[in-house]
C-alpha positions as a printed NumPy array, in Angstrom:
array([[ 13.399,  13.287,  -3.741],
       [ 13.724,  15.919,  -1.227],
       [ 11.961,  17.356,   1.785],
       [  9.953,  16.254,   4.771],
       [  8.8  ,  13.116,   4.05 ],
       [ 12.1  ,  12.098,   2.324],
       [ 13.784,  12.54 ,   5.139],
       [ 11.844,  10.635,   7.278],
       [ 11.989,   7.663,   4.79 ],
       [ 15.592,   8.204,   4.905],
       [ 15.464,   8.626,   8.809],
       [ 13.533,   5.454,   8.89 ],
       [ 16.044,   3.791,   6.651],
       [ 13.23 ,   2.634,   3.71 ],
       [ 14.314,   2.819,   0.125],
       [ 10.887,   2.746,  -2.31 ],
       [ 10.996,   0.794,  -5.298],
       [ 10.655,   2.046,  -8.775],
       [  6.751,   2.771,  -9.217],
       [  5.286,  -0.131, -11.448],
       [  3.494,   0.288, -14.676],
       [  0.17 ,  -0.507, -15.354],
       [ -0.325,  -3.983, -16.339],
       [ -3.628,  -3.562, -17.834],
       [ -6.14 ,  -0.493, -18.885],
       [ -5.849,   1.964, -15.965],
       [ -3.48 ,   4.983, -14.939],
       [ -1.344,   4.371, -11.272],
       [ -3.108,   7.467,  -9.563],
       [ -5.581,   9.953, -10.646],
       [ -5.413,  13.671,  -9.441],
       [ -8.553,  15.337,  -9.415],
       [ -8.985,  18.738,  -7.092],
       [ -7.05 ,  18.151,  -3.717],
       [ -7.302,  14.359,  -3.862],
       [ -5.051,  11.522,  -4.878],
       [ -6.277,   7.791,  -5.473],
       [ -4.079,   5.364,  -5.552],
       [ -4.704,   2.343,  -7.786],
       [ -4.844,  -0.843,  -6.007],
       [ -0.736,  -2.173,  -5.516],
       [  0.409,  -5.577,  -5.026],
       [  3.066,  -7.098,  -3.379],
       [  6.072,  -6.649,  -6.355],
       [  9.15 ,  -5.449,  -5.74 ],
       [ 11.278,  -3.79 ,  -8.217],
       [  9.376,  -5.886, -10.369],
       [  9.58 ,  -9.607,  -8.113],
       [  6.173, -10.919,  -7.277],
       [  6.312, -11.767,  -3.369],
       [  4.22 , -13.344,  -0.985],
       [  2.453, -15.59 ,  -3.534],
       [ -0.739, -17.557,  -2.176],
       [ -3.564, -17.123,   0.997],
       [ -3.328, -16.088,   4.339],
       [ -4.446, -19.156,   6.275],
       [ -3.382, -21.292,   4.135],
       [ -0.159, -20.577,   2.519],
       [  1.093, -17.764,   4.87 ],
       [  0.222, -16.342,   8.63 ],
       [ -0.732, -13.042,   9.843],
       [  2.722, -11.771,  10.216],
       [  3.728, -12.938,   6.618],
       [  0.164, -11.13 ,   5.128],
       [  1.462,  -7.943,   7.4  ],
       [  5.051,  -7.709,   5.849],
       [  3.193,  -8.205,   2.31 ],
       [  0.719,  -5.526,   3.226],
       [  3.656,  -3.559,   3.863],
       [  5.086,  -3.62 ,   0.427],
       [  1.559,  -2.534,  -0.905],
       [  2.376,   1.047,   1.602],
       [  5.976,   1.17 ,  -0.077],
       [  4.324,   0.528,  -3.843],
       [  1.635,   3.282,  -2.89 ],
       [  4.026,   5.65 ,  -2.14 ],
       [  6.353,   4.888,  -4.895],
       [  3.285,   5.71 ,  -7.645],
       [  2.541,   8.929,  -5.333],
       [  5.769,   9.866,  -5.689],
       [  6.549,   9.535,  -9.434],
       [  2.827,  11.084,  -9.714],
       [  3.435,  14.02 ,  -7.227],
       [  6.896,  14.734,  -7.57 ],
       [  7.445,  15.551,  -3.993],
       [  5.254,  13.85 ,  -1.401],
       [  4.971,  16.752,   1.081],
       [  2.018,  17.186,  -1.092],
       [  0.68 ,  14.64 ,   0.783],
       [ -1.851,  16.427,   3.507],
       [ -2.955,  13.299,   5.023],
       [ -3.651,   9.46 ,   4.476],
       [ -7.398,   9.24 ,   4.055],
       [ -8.465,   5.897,   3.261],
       [ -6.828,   2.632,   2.567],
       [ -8.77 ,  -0.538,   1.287],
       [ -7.02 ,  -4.019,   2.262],
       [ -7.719,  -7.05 ,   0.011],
       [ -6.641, -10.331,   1.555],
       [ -6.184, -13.27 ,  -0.249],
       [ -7.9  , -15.302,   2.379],
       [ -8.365, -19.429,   2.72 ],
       [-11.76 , -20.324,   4.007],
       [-11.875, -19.644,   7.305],
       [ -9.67 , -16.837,   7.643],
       [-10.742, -14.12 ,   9.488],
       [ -7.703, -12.098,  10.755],
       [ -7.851,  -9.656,   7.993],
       [ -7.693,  -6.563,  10.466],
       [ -4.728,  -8.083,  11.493],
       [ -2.837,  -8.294,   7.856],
       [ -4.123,  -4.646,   7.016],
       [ -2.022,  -3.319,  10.044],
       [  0.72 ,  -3.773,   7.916],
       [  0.049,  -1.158,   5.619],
       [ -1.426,   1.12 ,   8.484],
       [  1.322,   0.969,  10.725],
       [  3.696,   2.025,   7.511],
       [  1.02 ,   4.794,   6.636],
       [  1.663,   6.154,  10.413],
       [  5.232,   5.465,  10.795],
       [  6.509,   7.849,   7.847],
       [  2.913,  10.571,   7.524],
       [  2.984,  10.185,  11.422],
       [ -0.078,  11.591,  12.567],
       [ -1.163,  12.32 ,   8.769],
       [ -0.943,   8.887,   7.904],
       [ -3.732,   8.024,  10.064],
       [ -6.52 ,   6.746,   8.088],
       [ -9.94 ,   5.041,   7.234],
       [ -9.686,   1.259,   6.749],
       [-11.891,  -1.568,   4.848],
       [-10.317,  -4.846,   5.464],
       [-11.722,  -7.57 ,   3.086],
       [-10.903, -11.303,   2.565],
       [-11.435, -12.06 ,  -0.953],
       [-11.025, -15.425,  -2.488],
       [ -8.291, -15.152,  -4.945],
       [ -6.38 , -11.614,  -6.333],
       [ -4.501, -10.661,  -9.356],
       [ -1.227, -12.81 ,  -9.833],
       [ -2.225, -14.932,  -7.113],
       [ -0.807, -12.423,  -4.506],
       [ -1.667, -12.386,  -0.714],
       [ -2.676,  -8.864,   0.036],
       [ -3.791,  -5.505,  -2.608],
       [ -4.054,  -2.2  ,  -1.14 ],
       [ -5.746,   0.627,  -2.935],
       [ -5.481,   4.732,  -0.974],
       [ -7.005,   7.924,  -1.01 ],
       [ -4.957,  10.901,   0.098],
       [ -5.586,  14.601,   0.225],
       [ -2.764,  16.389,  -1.451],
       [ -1.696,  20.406,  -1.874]])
């Protein structure tokens, strides 16, 4: 990994994990013209399920925020092994937030900042996006927060 936004991860002092495999019938990221989508990525790590349960219940906004967070690092892990180089990445368009939310819970803006604050901190002002921010009752594996992304690539 080399260029721009390598350095900045290196600048920023973030390793990403090894992009994760599918675990059922879908591809990590489809290419089609100058876009990129992302499929939605949980909160494993090198293969470690984290931040197990709801927000609300099990966890609070600053826990669903550092899980959010691993969902940016997983995104741009499967960008990465898909891209080759992310200075393809043009810009950050969209990111849908899923939060694994106890009745009640409404802080989901909150959780997704997680994941947008990453976006911005290593795309800068490229990394600024368009957000849904959804409590769901329950996600795959049982896991607090899934983030799905759109980017424009070159």
């Amino acid at each position: 990994m080399s260029g721009r936004i390598a350095a900045r991860l290196a600048e920023l002092k973030i390793e990403l994990p090894k992009a994760a495999a599918p675990v059922a019938n879908y591809v990590p990221v489809v290419i089609t013209g100058n876009q990129a989508f992302v499929s939605g990525q949980v909160t494993v790590w090198n293969g470690e399920l984290k931040y197990v349960g709801q927000l609300g219940k099990d966890f609070q906004i600053e826990d669903g925020q550092k899980a959010a967070r691993i969902c940016g690092h997983n995104i741009l892990a499967q960008l990465q092994a898909a891209l080759g180089d992310l200075d393809r990445v043009k810009r950050c368009v969209k990111l849908n937030v899923f939060v694994n939310s106890a009745p009640g819970f409404t802080d989901q803006p909150k959780v997704a900042n997680g994941v947008s604050d990453f976006m911005v901190e290593v795309l800068g002002d490229a990394g600024k996006h368009a957000r849904s921010a959804v409590g769901v009752a329950q996600l795959p594996l049982g896991v607090a927060v899934e983030v799905d992304a759109t980017f424009e690539i070159v």
